[in-house]
C-alpha positions as CSV (number, residue, x, y, z in Angstrom):
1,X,-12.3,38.7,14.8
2,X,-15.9,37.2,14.8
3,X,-16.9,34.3,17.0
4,X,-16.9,30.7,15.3
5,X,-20.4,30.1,14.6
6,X,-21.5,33.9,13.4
7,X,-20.9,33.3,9.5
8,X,-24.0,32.0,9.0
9,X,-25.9,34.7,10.7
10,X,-23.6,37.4,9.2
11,X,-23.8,35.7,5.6
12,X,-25.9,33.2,4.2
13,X,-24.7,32.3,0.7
14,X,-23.7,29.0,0.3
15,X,-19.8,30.0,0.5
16,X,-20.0,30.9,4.2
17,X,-21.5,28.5,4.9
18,X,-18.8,26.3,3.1
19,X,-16.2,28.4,5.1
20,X,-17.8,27.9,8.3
21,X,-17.8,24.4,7.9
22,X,-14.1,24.2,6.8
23,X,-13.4,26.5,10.1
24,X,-15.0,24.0,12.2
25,X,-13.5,20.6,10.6
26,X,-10.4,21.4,9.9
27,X,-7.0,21.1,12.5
28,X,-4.8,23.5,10.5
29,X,-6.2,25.8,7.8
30,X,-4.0,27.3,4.9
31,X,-4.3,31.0,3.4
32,X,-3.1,32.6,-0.1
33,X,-4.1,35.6,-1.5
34,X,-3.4,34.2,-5.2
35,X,-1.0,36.2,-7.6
36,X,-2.0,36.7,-10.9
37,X,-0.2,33.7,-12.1
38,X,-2.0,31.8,-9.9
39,X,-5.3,32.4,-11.5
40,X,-3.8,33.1,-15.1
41,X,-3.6,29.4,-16.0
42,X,-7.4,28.9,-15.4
43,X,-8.0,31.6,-17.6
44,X,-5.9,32.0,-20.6
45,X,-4.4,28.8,-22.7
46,X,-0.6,28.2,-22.9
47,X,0.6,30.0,-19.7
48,X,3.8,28.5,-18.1
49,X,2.8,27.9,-14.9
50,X,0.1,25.8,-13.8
51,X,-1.7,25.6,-10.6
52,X,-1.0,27.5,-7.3
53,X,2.4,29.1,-6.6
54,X,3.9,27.3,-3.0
55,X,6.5,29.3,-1.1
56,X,9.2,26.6,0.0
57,X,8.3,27.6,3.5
58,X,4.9,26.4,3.7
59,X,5.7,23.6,1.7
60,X,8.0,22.2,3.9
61,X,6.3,23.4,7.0
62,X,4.3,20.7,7.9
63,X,0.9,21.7,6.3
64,X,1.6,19.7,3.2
65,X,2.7,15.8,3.3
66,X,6.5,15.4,2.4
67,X,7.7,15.2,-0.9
68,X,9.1,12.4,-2.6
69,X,11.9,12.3,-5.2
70,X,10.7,11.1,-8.6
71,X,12.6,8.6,-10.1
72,X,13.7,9.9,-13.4
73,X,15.2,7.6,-16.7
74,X,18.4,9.7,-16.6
75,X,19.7,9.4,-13.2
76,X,22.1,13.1,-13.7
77,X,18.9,14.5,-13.9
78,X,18.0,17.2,-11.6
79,X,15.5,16.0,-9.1
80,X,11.9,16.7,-9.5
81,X,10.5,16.2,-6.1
82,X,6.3,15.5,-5.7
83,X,4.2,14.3,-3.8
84,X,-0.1,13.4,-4.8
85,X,-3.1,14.1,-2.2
86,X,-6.4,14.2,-2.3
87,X,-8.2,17.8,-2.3
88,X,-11.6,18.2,-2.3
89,X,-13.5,20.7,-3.6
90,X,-16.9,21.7,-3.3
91,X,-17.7,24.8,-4.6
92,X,-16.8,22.6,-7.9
93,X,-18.9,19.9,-9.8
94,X,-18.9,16.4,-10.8
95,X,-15.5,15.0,-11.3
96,X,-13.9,18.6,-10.2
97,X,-14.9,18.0,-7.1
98,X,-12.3,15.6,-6.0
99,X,-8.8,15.4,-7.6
100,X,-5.4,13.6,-7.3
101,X,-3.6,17.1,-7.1
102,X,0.2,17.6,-6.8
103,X,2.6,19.4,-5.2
104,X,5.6,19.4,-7.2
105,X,9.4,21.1,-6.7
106,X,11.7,21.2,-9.6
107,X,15.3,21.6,-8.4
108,X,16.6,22.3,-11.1
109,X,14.2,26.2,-10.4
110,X,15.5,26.9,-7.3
111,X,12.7,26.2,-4.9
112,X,9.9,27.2,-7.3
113,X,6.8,24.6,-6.2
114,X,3.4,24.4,-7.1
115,X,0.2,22.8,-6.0
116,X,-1.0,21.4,-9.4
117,X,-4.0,19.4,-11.3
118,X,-6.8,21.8,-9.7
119,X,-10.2,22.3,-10.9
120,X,-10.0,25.5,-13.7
121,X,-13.6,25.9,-12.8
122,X,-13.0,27.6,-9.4
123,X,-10.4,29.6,-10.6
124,X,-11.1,31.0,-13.8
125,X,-13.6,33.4,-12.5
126,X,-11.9,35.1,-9.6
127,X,-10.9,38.6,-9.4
128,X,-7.3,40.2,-8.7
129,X,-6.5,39.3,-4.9
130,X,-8.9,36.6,-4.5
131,X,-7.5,33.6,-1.9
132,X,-7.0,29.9,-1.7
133,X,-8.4,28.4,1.3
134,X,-7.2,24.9,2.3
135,X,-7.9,23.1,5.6
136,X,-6.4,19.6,5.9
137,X,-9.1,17.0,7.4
138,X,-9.0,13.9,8.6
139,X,-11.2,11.4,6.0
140,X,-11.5,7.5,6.1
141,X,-8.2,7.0,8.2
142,X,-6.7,9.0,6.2
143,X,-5.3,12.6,4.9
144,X,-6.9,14.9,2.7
145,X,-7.1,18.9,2.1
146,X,-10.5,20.5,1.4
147,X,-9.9,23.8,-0.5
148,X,-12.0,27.2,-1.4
149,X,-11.6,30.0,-3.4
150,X,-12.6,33.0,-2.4
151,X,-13.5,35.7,-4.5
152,X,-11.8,39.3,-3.2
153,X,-14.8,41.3,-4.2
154,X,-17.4,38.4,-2.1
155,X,-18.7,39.2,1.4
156,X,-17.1,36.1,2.4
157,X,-13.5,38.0,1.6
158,X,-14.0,40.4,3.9
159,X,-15.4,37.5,6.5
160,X,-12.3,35.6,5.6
161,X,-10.0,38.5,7.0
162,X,-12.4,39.0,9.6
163,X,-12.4,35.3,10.9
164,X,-8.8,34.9,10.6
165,X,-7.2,38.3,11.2
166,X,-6.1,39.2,8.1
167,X,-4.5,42.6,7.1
168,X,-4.6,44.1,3.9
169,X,-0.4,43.0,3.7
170,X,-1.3,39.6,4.0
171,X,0.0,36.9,1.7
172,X,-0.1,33.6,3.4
173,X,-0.2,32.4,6.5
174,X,-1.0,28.8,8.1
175,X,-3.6,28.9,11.3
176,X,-4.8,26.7,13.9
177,X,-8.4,26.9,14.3
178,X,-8.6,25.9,17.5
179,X,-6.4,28.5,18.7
180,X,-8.0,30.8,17.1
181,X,-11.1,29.5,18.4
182,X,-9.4,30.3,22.2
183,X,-8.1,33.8,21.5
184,X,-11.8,34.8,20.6
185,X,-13.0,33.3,23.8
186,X,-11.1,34.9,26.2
187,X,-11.4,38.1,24.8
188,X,-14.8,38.0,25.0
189,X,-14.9,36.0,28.4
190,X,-12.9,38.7,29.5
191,X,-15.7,41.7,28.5
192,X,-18.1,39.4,29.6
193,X,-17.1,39.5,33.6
194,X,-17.3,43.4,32.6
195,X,-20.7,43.3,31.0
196,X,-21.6,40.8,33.9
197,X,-20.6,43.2,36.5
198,X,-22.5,46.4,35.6
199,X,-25.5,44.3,34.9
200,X,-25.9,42.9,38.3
201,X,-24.9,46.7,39.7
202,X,-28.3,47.8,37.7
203,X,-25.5,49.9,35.4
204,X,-25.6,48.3,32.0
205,X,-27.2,51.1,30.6
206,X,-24.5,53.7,31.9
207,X,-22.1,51.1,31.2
208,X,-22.8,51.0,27.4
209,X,-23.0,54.2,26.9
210,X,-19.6,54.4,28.0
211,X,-18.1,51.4,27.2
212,X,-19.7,50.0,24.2
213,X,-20.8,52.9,22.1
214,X,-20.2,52.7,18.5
215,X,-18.4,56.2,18.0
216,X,-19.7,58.2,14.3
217,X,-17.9,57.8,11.5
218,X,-15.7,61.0,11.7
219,X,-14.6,60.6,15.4
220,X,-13.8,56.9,14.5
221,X,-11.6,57.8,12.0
222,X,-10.3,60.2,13.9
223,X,-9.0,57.7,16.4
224,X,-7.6,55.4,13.3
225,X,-5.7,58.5,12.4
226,X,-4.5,59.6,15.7
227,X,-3.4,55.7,16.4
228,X,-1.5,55.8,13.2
229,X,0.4,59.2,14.1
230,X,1.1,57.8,17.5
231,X,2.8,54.4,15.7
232,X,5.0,56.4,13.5
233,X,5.6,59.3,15.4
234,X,4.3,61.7,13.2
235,X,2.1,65.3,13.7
236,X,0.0,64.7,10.4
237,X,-0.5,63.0,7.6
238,X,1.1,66.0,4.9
239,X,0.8,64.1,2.0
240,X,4.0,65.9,0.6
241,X,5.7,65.0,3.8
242,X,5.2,61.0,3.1
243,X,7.1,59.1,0.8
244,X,3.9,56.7,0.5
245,X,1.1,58.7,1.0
246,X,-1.5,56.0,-0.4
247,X,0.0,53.1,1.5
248,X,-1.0,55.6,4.9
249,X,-4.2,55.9,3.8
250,X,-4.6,52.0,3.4
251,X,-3.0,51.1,6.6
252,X,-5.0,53.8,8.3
253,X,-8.2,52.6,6.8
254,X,-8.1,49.2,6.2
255,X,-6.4,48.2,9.2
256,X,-6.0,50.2,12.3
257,X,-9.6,51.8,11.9
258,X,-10.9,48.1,10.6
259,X,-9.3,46.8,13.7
260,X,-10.7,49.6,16.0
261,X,-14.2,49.2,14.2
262,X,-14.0,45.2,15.1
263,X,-13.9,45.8,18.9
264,X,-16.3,48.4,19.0
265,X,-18.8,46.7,17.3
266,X,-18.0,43.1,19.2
267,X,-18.5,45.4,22.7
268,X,-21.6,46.7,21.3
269,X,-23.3,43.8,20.2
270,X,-22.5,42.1,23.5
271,X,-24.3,44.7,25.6
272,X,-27.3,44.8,23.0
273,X,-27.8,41.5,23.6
274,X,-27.3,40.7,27.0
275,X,-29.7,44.0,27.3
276,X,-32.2,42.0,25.1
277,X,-32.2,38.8,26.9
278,X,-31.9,39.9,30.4
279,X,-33.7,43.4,30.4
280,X,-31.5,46.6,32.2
281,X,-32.7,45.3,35.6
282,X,-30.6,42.6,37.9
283,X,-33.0,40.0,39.4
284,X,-32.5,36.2,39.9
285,X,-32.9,34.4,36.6
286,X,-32.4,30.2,36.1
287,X,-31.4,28.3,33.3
288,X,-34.8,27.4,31.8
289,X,-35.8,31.4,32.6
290,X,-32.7,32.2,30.2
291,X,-34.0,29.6,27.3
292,X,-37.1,31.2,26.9
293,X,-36.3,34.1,27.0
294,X,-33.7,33.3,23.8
295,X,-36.1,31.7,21.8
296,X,-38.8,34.8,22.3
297,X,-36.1,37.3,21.3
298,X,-34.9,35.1,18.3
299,X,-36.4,37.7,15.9
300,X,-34.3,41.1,17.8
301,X,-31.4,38.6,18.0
302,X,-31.7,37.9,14.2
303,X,-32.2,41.7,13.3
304,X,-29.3,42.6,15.7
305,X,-26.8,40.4,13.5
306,X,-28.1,41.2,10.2
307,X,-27.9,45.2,11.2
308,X,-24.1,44.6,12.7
309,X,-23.1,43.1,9.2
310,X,-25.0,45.8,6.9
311,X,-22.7,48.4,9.4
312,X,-19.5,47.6,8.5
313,X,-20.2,47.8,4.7
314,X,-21.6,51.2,5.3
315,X,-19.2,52.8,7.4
316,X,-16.0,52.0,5.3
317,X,-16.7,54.4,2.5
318,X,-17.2,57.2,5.0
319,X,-14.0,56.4,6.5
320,X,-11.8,56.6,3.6
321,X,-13.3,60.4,2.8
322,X,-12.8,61.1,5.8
323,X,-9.1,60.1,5.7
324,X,-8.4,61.6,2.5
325,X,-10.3,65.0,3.8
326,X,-7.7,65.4,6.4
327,X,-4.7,64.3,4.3
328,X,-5.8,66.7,2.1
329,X,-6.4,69.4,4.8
330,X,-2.9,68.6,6.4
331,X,-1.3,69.5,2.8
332,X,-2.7,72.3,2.4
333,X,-4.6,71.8,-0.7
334,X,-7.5,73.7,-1.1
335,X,-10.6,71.6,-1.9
336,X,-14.5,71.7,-1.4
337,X,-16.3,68.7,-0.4
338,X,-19.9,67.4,-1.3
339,X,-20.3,70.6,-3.5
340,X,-23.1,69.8,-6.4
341,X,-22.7,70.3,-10.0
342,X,-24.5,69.4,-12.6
343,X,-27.8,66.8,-12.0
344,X,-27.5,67.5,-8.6
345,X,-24.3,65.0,-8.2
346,X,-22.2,65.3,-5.8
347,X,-18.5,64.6,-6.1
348,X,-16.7,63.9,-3.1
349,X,-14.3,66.8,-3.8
350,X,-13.4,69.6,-5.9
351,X,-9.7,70.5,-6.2
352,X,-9.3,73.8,-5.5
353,X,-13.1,74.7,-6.3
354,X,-15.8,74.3,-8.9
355,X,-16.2,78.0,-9.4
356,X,-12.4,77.7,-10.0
357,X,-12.5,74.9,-12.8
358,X,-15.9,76.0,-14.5
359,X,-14.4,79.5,-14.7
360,X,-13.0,79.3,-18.4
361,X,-10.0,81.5,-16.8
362,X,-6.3,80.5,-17.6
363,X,-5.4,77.7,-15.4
364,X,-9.1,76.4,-15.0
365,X,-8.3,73.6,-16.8
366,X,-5.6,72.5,-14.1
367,X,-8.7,72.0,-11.3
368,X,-10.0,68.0,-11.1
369,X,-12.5,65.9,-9.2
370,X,-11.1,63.5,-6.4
371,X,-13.7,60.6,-5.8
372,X,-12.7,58.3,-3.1
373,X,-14.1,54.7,-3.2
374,X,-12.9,52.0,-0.7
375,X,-14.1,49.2,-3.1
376,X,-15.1,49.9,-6.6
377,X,-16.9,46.7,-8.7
378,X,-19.5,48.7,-10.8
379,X,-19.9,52.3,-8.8
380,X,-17.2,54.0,-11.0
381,X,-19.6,54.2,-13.8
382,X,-21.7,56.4,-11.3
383,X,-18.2,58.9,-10.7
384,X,-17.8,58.7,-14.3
385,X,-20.7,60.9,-14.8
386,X,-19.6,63.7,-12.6
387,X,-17.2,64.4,-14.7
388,X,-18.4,66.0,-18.1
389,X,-15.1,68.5,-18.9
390,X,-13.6,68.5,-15.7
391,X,-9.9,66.2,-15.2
392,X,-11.4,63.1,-13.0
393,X,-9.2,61.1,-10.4
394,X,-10.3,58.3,-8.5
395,X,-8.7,57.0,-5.6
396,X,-9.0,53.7,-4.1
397,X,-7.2,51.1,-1.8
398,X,-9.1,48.3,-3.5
399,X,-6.9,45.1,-4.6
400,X,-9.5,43.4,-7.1
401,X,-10.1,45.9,-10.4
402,X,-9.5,44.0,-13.3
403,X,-7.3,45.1,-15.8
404,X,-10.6,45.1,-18.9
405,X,-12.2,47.7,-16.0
406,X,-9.2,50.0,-15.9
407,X,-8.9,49.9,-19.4
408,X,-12.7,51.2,-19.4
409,X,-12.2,53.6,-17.1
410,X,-9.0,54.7,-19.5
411,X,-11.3,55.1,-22.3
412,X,-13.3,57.7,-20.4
413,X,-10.3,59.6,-19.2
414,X,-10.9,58.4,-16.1
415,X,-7.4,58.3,-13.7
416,X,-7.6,56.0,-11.2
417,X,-5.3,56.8,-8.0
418,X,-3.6,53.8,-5.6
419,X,-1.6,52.7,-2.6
420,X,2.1,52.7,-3.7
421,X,2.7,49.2,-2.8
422,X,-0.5,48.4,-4.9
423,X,1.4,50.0,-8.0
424,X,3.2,46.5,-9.0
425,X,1.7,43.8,-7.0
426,X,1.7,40.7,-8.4
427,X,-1.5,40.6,-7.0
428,X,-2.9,43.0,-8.9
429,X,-3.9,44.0,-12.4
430,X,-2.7,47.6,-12.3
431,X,0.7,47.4,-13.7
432,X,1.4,48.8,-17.1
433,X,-1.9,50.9,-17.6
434,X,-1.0,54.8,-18.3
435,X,-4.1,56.1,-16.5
436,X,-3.0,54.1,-13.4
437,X,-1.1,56.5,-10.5
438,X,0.3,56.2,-7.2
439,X,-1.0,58.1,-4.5
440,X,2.4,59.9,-4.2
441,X,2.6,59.8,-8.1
442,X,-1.1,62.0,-8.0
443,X,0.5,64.5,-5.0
444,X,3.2,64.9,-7.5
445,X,2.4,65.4,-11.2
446,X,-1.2,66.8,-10.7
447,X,-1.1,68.6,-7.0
448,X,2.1,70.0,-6.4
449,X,2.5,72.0,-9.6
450,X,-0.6,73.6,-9.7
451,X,-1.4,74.8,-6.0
452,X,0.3,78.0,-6.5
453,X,-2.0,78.7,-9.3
454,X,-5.3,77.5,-7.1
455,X,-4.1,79.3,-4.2
């Protein structure tokens, strides 16, 4: 989780910056990764529901003020129970930018609530999987809830999760920020008396390179993948051997690796720049020697952050070909990697061979390309070129493709390849789309028949 305080330097749109804020003001902090319903009524006219779906736990846990039953004409009604707040939104403009919103439970549906009169403007645009973020503030002697919405394929998504621990399983969740705040501190307090240690020994050097050495991409994943085993007690990831061989593959690289990745990095960075300020040497240094010395490496210190931010979006697409390498390998598939056809592009593999599917021989036609993206947005257009004659699959563990998107990929035969539990989220757009499979659905209906004849 990063530090309180490093948004800024991590990200500098205006949204972090919003979110960093929020972090800092607020005493409890809500989360929702929003369905599709919960965005559908800011987008299309005459849906049913309106506003923000509210499970009736966090409704009545305390975040929200307590509702209030409406008085109704006819008093055999059922109850509608409400109560009116003041949110405040600004990401949004002019009179969006503070409502009289409502939370409101009709009885008479069970415990279906929702959070309701909300500005369309910050919602209409957002991609499957994007979140609601409300912090409740104190404001004039009074309540209110300042809210965000964060858009799943925005740096400030993956800062979101970063800041509050999210996992890709998350749903919602209610934080304290100060805690937060705590947790982070003592874990890095408690490196720090490590860092401290080796430094006045004259051993930081030795001590980051073996403490806080950012492993390669392969032997990181490796770790992810051994960690994962080791949970579930497993020997390897066989794909035919899983019932849910893409949700594997998303836990593996999404969270225990993502996790794994997180302390590395925070080890790493610490050493770097206690390294930068203090030198490798132990000597006596003061207060006002330590200020100066800051301000003089402000530049390294800046370049240090920016660098630690542009490594995490570059090591998660080498992560997830590495994980599907080895899934692949554990099945026994045959495959080559990286091999170049035509243009010099390079898919990311060949299923069994290229020789195999360019041969024209019976069966050829049973070969395909396997592409592995970890996020998508635009890049698919550059797999769809790699394909020419050959069957194209494209895997992903990515929440936010919308459903116009896979419909474009459909119309160049492009099949796109999921997590199981991704299949029919109602977080999702990929439900009822015919070039849509699970992972396991892929192993299946376009492996498992045809490795006897690529063998």
């Amino acid at each position: 989780m990063t530090g309180q305080g490093e948004l800024a330097l991590s990200v500098t749109s205006g949204d972090a910056d919003l979110l960093d804020a929020l972090f800092g003001k607020a005493d409890r902090i809500l989360i929702k990764k929003l369905s599709n319903n919960d965005r559908d009524w800011a987008r299309f006219p005459n849906k049913h529901q309106a506003g923000v779906y509210i499970p009736h736990e966090q409704r009545d846990g305390g975040f929200f003020p307590a509702l209030e039953v409406m008085e109704r004409d006819d008093p055999d009604a059922d109850e509608i129970r409400e109560r009116y707040f003041t949110t405040l939104w600004p990401q949004a403009e002019g009179r969006d930018a503070e409502k009289r919103s409502r939370l409101v439970h009709y009885t008479s549906k069970g415990q279906e609530t929702h959070m309701t009169r909300l500005p369309k403007s910050v919602f209409s645009e957002l991609l499957p999987a994007s979140f609601l973020v409300a912090g409740r503030i104190g404001r004039g002697g009074e309540t209110a809830y300042e809210c965000l919405t964060i858009d799943s394929a925005s740096d400030e998504a993956a800062l979101l999760a970063d800041l509050f621990d999210i996992d890709p399983d998350f749903l919602i969740g209610e934080f304290d920020p100060a805690e937060l705040k705590q947790q982070e501190r003592e874990r890095v307090l408690d490196f720090a008396d490590q860092v401290i240690a080796a430094w006045l020994k004259g051993e930081i050097e030795l001590f980051a390179r073996g403490n806080a050495a950012m492993p390669d991409t392969a032997s990181l994943a490796l770790l992810a993948r051994q960690a994962f085993l080791d949970k579930y007690g497993l020997k390897d990831i066989n794909p035919f051997g899983m019932e849910r061989p893409g949700d594997a593959l998303r836990e593996i690289s999404r969270s225990i690796e993502w996790d794994l990745f997180r302390e590395f990095q925070r080890k790493e960075r610490s050493v770097q720049l206690v390294r930068s300020v203090l030198g490798d040497e132990p000597r006596t240094v003061d207060a006002p020697d330590v200020i100066r010395r800051l301000i003089d490496q402000l530049p390294a210190i800046d370049r240090l952050m920016l660098s630690a931010s542009q490594q995490r979006k570059s090591r998660a697409g080498y992560s997830y070909e590495h994980h599907i390498e080895a899934m692949l390998g554990d099945g026994k598939i045959p495959f080559e990697k990286q091999v170049i056809i035509d243009a010099r592009k390079r898919p990311d593999f060949v299923l069994p061979s290229l020789k195999f599917i360019d041969s024209g021989e019976p069966g050829s036609e049973t070969g395909l390309i396997l592409s592995a993206k970890t996020t998508l947005r635009e890049r698919w257009k550059q797999v769809e070129r790699e394909k020419g004659h050959r069957n194209l699959y494209l895997t992903t563990v990515d929440e936010n493709i919308a459903a116009n998107v896979i419909e474009d990929m459909a119309s160049f035969g492009v099949h796109l390849v999921i997590p199981e539990s991704l299949r029919r989220s109602k977080e999702a757009e990929y439900e009822g789309h015919d070039n849509v499979l699970s992972f396991r659905e892929f192993c299946d209906r376009a492996v498992l028949p045809n490795i006897g004849v690529w063998s």
